[in-house]
N, C-alpha and C positions, 0 to 999 in steps of 0.2 A: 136459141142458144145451140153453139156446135161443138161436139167434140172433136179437136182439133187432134187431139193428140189422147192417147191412154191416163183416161184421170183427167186431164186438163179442158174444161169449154171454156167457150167463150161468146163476148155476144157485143153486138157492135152499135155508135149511133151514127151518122153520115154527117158531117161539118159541112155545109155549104160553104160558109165564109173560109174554111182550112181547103177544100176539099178532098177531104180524105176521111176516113170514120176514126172515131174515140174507140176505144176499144176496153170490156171490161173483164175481166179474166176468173175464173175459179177454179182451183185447182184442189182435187180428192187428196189428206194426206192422211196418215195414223197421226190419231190422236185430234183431228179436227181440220175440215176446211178452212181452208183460206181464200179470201175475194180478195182481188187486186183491182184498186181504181177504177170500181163498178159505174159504168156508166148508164142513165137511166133505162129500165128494162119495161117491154111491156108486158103485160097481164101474164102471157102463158110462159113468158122468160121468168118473170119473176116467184110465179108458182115451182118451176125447175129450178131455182135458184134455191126454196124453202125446202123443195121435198131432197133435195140432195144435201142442204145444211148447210150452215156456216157458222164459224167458229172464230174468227178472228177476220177483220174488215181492215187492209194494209193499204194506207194512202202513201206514195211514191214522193207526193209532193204538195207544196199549198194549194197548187192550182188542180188537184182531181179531187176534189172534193166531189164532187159530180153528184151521183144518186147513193151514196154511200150514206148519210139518211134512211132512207127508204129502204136499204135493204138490211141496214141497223134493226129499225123498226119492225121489219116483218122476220125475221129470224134470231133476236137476241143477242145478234154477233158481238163482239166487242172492236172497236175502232182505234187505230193507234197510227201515227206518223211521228216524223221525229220532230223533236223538240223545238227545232230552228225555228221551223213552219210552221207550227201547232196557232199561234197568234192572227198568224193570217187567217190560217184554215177555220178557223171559231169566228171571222169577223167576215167569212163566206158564206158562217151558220152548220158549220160543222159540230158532230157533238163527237165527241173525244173522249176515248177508256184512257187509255195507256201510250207512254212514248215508247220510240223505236230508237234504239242505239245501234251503232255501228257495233259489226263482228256480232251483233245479237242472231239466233240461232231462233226460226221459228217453224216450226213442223220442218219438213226436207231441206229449208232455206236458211240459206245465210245476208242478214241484211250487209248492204255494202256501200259505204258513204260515197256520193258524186254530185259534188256540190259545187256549184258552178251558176247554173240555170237559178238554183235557189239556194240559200248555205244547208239548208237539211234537206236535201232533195235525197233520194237513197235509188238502188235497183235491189232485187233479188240477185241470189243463186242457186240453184242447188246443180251442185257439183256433178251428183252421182248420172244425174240425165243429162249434166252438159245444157245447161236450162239456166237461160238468164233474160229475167223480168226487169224493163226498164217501163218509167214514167216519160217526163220531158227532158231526158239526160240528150236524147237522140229519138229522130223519129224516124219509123218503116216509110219512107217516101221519097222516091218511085215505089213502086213493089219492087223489093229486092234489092235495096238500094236502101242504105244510114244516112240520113241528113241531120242539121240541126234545126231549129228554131231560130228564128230571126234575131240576134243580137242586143236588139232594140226590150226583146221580151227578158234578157237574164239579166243577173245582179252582175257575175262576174264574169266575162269568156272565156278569159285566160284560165281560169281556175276551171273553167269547165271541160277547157280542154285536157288540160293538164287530170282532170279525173278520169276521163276517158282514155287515154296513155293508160291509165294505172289497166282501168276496166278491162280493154283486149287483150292482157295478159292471162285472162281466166280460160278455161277452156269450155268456149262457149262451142255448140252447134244451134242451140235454138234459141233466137231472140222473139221473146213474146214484147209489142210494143202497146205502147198506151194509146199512142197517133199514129195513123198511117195501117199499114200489113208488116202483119209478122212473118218472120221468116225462119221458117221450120226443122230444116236444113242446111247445113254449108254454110251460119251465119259469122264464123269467123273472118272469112273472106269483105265479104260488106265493111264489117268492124275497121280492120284495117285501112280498107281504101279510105273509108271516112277519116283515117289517123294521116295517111297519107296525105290526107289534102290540104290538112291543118298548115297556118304559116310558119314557119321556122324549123 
């Protein structure tokens, strides 16, 4: 696990079939950590996942259910996606605290609906670091570089795209992804191109 940023690690697994790495995120806040769409950790990841805490387990989407289990289990966290997805996510073998609403406010973060990809798919925010945590809304691939997911894998595109419009309006610099590499700095630029390239 790396600290990527002040307060913020991360820790990655490598997709052959994608190729690009899952990425699972924990971020230090008052009042309790938070793990974003933990992706399976080994031995000495996961003992730094324990000895730093976690407080709440934030699934992005149906599909990162991933090791969010396992790290349930070994830290007492509590688990919560939104409601949409919650159906799929249990029939993944997900075990589930609590739902996520939209504009819901959780440690530094504001959840933010972008549904598209899936109808409860959500990202993060928090405003104050200019930090916004995305699932499968968009992925870091190239490095440095917004793409999307194959069309074939979302419910709606038009809708997803149309959420992503809404999304680059935030004042983003740091895109933490679920898929692919994040991008640390300057990530408003990417956002855009990727808006740009949309049809119409």
């Amino acid at each position: 696990m790396r600290e990527i940023l002040a307060g913020i690690f991360t820790w990655s697994w490598f997709s052959e079939r994608h190729g690009y790495n899952f990425n699972g995120h924990l971020v230090c806040a008052d009042g309790g950590n938070i793990c974003v769409d933990p992706v399976e950790p080994d031995a000495p990841t996961l003992d730094d996942i324990a000895r730093l805490g976690v407080t709440r387990i934030i699934l992005t989407n149906r599909n990162h259910v991933r090791a969010a289990n396992v790290v349930r289990a070994r830290t007492g966290a509590r688990t919560a996606i939104h409601p949409h997805d919650a159906v799929h996510a249990r029939k993944q073998g997900a075990l589930l605290d609590d739902d996520l609403g939209v504009g819901e406010r959780l440690g530094p973060f504001v959840v933010v609906g972008v549904p598209g990809k899936s109808s409860g798919e959500v990202a993060l925010y928090w405003s104050e670091r200019r930090l916004l945590v995305v699932g499968d809304a968009l992925i870091g691939n190239p490095p440095g570089q917004c793409a999307l997911l194959p069309e074939t894998v979302m419910d709606d595109p038009p809708r997803l795209r149309t959420s992503l419009r809404r999304l680059v309006e935030l004042d983003c610099d740091t895109l933490l992804v679920g898929d692919g590499t994040s991008i640390l700095t300057g990530a408003r630029e990417p956002l855009r191109a990727l808006i740009h390239s949309f049809p119409g």
